[in-house]
Structures are given as structure tokens and as C-alpha cells.
RODO-49993 format. One record per residue (C-alpha): residue number from 1; residue in one letter; chain; z, y negated, x. Coordinates in Angstrom, 1 decimal. Example, Ala and Ser with C-alpha at 12.3 -4.5 7.8 and 13.67 -1.06 7.14 Angstrom:
BEGIN
1 A A 7.8 4.5 12.3
2 S A 7.1 1.1 13.7
***
This chain:
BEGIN
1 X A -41.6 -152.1 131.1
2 X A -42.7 -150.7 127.3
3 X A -46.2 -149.5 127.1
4 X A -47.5 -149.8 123.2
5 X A -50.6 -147.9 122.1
6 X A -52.0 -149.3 119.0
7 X A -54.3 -146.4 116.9
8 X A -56.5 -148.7 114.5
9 X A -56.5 -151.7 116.9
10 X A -59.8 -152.9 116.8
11 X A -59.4 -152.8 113.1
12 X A -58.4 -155.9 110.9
13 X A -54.9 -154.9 110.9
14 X A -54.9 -153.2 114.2
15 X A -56.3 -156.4 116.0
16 X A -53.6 -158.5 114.6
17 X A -50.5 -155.9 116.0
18 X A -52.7 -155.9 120.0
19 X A -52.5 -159.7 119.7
20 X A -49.0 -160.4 118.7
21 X A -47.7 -157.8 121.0
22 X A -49.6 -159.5 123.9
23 X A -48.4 -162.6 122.6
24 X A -44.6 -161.1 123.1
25 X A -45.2 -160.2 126.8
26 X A -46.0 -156.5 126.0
27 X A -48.1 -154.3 128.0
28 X A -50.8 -152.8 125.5
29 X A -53.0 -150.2 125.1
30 X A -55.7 -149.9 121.9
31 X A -57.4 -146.4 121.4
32 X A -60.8 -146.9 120.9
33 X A -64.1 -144.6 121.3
34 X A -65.4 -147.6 123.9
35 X A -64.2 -149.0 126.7
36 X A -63.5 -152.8 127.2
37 X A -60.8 -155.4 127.1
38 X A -59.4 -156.6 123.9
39 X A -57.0 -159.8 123.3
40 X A -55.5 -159.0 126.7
41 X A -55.0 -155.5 126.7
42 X A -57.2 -152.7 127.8
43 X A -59.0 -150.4 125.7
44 X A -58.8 -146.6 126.5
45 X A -60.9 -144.3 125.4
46 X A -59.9 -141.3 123.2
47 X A -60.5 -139.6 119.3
48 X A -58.0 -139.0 116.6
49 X A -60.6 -136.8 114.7
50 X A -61.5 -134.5 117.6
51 X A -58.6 -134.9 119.4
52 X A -60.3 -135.4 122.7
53 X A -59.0 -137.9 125.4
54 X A -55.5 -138.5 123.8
55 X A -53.3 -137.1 125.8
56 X A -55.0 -139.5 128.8
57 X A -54.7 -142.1 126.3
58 X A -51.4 -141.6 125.6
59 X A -49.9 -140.7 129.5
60 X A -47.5 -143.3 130.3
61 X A -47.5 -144.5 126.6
62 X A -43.7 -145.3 125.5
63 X A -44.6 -146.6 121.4
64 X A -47.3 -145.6 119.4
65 X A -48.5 -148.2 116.2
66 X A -50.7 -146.3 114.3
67 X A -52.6 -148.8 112.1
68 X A -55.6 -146.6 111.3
69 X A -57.6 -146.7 107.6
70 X A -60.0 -144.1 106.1
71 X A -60.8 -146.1 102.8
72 X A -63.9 -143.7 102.5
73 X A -64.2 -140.5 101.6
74 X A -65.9 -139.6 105.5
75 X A -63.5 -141.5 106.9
76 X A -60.0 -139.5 105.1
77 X A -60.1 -136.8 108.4
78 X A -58.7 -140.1 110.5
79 X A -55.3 -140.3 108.2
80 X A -55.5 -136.4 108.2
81 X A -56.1 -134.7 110.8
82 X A -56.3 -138.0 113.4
83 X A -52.5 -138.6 112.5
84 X A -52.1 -134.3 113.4
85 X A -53.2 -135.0 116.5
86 X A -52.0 -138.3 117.1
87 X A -48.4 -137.4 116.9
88 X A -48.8 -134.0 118.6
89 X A -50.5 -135.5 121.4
90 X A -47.2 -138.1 121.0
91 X A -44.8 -135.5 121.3
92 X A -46.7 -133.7 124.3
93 X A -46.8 -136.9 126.2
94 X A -43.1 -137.8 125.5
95 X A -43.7 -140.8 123.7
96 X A -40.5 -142.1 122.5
97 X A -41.1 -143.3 118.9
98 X A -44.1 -144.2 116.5
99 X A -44.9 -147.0 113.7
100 X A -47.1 -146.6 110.7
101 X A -48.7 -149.2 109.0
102 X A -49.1 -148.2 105.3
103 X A -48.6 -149.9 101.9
104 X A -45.9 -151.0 99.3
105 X A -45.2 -148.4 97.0
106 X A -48.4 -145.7 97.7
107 X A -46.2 -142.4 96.7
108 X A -46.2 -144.2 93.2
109 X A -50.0 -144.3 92.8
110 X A -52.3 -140.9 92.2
111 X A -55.4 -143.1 93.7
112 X A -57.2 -141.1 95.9
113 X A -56.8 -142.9 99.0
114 X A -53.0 -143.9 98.1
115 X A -52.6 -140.1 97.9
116 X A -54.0 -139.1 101.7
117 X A -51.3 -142.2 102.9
118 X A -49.1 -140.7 101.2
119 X A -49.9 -137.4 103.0
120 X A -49.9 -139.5 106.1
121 X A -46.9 -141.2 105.4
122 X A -45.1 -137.4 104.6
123 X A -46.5 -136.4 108.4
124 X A -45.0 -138.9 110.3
125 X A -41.3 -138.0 108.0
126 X A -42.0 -134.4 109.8
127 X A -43.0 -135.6 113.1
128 X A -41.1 -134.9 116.2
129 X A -41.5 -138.0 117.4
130 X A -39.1 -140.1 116.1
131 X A -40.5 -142.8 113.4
132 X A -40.9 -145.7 111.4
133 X A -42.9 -146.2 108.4
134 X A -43.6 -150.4 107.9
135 X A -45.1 -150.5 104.1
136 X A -47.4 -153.7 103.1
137 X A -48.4 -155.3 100.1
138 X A -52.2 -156.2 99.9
139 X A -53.6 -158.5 102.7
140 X A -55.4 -161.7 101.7
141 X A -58.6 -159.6 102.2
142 X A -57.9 -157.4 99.3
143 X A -59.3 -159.8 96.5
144 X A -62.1 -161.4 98.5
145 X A -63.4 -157.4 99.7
146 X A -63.5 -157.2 95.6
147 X A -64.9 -160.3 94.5
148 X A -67.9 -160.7 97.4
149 X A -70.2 -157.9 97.0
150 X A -70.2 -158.4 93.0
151 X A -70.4 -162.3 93.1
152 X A -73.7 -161.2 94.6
153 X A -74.7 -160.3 91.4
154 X A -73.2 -163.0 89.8
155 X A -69.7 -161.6 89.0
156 X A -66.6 -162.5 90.3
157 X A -63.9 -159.8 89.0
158 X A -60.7 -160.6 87.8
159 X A -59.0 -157.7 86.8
160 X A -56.9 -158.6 83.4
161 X A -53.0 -157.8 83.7
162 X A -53.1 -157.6 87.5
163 X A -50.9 -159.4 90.1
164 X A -50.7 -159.4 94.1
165 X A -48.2 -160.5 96.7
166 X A -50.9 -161.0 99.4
167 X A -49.7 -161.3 103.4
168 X A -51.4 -162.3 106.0
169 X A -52.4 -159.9 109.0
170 X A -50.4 -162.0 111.1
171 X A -47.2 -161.7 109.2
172 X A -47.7 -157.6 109.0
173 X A -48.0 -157.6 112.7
174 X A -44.7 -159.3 113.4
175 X A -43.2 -157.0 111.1
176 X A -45.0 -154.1 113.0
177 X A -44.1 -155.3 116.4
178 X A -40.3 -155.8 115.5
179 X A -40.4 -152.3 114.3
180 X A -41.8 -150.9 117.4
181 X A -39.7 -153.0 119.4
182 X A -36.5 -152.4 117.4
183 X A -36.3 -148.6 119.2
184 X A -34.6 -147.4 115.8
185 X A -36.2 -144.6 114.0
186 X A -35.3 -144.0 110.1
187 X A -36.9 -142.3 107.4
188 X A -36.8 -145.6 105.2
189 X A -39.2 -148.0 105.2
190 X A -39.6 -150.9 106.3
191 X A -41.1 -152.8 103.2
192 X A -42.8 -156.1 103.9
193 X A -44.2 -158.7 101.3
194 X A -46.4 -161.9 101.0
195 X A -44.9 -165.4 100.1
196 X A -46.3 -165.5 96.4
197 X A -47.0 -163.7 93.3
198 X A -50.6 -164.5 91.9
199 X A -52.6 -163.1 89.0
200 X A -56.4 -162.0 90.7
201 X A -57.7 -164.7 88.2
202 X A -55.9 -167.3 90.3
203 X A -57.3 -165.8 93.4
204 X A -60.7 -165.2 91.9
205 X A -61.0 -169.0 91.1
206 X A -59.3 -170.2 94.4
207 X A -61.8 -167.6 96.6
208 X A -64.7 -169.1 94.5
209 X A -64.1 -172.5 94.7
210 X A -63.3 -171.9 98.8
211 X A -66.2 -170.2 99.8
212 X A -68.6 -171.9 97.1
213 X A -69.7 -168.1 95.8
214 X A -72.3 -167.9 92.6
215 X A -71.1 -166.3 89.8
216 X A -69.2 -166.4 86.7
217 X A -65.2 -164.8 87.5
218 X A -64.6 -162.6 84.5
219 X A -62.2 -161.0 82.9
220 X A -62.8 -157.3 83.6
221 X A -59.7 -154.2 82.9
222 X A -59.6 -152.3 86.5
223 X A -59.9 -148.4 85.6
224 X A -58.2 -145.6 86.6
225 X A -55.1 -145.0 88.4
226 X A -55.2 -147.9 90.6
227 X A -56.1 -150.2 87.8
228 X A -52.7 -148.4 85.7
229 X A -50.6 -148.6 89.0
230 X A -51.6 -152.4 89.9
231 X A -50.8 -153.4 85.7
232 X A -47.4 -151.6 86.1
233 X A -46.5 -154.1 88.9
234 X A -45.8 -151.5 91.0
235 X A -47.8 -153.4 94.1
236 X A -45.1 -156.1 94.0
237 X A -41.8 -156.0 95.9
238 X A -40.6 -159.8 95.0
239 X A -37.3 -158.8 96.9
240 X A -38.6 -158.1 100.1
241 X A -40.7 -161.2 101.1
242 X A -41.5 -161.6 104.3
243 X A -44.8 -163.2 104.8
244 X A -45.2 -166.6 105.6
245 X A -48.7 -167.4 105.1
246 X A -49.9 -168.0 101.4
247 X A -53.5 -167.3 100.0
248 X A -54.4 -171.3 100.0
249 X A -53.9 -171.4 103.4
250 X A -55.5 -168.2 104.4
251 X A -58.6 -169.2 102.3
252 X A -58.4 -173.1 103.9
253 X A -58.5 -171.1 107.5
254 X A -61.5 -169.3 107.2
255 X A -63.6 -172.7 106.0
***
């Protein structure tokens, strides 16, 4: 029997890979810095940053999914030198192949944190380990994380010349366990998209009317390289959809 170890799996992404791999019969492991039971599978304890406990993580592992963030600036060292560790300790342990989660297009983008994936993404290209890079568009989470702490204020972005192709967490995570299940490596990626193209004014307006926020949604220009990136289209991959969920329904599951 295959034992999967999912890195990132009490995460939003992460939690969604544990449960459809438990869902397929798998036996699953999630890293974790606590002990406990998760969605059927049993939490070991171990950290990318440090490096400590891995290797007893790992002993016995046969697939690593590596589903780890570091949106902040403290938390970069997990995609840096967690991933170092991650796939040495991989190797060391004779773990037969590893899946990362990262996102449509990120080599195209000089956004900070698209820049440290792409280093991550380049790592797992040099590993040992043989691997398999699973590239996302934005989950339905990516407008909402936007629009909530500004409509506090009475705000509700919606960045002018923008489109997404948002997929659900669910969707990702069959896309994730079929690479991890597949058992063949390549250095191109698997590139995964939602069901739908919408402009973040549609989303803005169908998020606000959903959750009943205050505020006015307004038409703001997003700066800097990610604002130029996500104007350029380059977030979209209208060939490759694979999701199944749309934003509607994502929005009418959470009410």
C-alpha cells in the first residue's frame, strides 16, 4: 500500500489534498508541528524550517505533496529552505516521487512572492527525487481574502482590467492526487484551471451581495507587478480547464 505525506496539509489547500486522498482509500500522513488526527489521517510531527523530525516523518513515506505557502515575508524560509530540506530528507528516506502545488504562470510574474515559487518551483526541477509540478489558477478565496478586510472600511476593491479563472480547493486536490497517484515524474506541469473567466467586478458584486458586506465596490488599478501581470491575462489558461466548481456555487456553499 502507498503512503502519501502532504507538507501544507492543515492549510486551505493542504486540507483539501489529506481529504480527497482519504476519500480514494489512501493511507495519509500530514506534517504538522502538533500531533492529532486530521480528516482520517494521522498527523506527524516534524519542521521544514529547522529540519527537525523529517526524516521520522518521512520513514516509510512513498509520495510527498508539498502544498506549503509563505505569503509573508516571515514565512518565505518555508518555500526556501523548508522545500531544501523537504526533498533532501525525500531523497534520504527513499521516497519515490514528489508533487508541488504552485500557480499558473508564476515564472511570468516579478511579484515577490511569485518569485520565491518560482525558486521553489526551480528546486523541485533539480531534485533528486523524481517530480511533478501541478500549477493553479487563483482559488475562489483569492478575491474574497482582497475584498474582506477593506470592505471593513467600507471598500470593496475591484481592480480595473483584471480577470480570474477561480477553482475550487476541491478541484486542485483531485488534480493533485492524480498527479501523485499517476507515479510519472516530468519536468512539465501539470496546469489546472477553474470553469469560468470573470472580471473581479463580477466577483466583487457577487461576494458582496453573498455575504451582505458594507461598502461601496470600486473601481481601483492594482499596482505593481502583480497588478501589470494580472492586466496582461497572464493568470488565465482558458485551454486547460479543469475545475468544476464555479464562484456562484462556491459563494452559495459557504452561506
Amino acid at each position: 500500500m502507498t503512503t502519501y505525506l502532504v507538507a501544507g496539509g492543515t492549510g486551505t489547500a493542504g486540507r483539501a489534498v489529506v481529504a480527497e486522498l482519504v476519500r480514494r482509500g489512501e493511507t495519509v500522513r500530514v506534517l504538522s508541528r502538533r500531533t492529532g488526527s486530521q480528516d482520517g489521517a494521522d498527523r506527524v510531527i516534524g519542521d521544514l524550517v529547522s529540519g527537525s523530525g523529517l526524516a521520522a516523518a518521512l520513514d516509510g513515506v512513498d509520495v510527498v505533496v508539498d502544498t506549503t505557502d509563505g505569503k509573508t515575508r516571515s514565512a518565505r524560509a518555508v518555500l526556501a529552505a523548508g522545500t531544501t530540506n523537504l526533498l533532501s530528507a525525500a531523497h534520504d528516506t527513499g521516497v519515490s516521487r514528489a508533487v508541488l502545488l504552485s500557480i499558473v504562470n508564476v515564472d511570468r510574474c516579478d511579484f515577490s512572492y511569485y518569485r520565491t515559487k518560482t525558486r521553489q518551483e526551480q528546486l523541485y526541477r533539480e531534485a533528486s527525487v523524481p517530480t511533478r509540478i501541478v500549477r493553479a489558477t487563483q482559488f475562489h478565496e483569492f478575491v474574497p481574502m482582497i475584498c474582506a478586510p477593506a470592505s471593513r472600511i467600507g471598500v470593496i476593491p475591484a481592480f480595473t482590467g483584471t480577470r480570474f479563472q477561480p477553482i475550487d480547493t476541491t478541484d486542485v486536490a483531485r488534480a493533485l492526487a492524480d498527479a501523485a497517484t499517476d507515479g510519472s515524474p516530468s519536468q512539465d506541469p501539470v496546469t489546472v484551471g477553474g470553469p469560468e473567466i470573470l472580471t473581479m467586478r463580477d466577483m466583487a458584486d457577487a461576494w458582496k451581495t453573498a455575504t451582505g458586506a458594507r461598502g461601496r465596490v470600486t473601481n481601483l488599478r492594482m499596482p505593481g507587478p502583480l497588478g501589470a501581470f494580472l492586466r496582461a491575462g497572464q493568470n488565465l489558461v482558458p485551454d486547460a480547464t479543469f475545475g468544476t466548481v464555479t464562484f456562484a456555487q462556491w459563494l452559495a456553499g459557504r452561506s
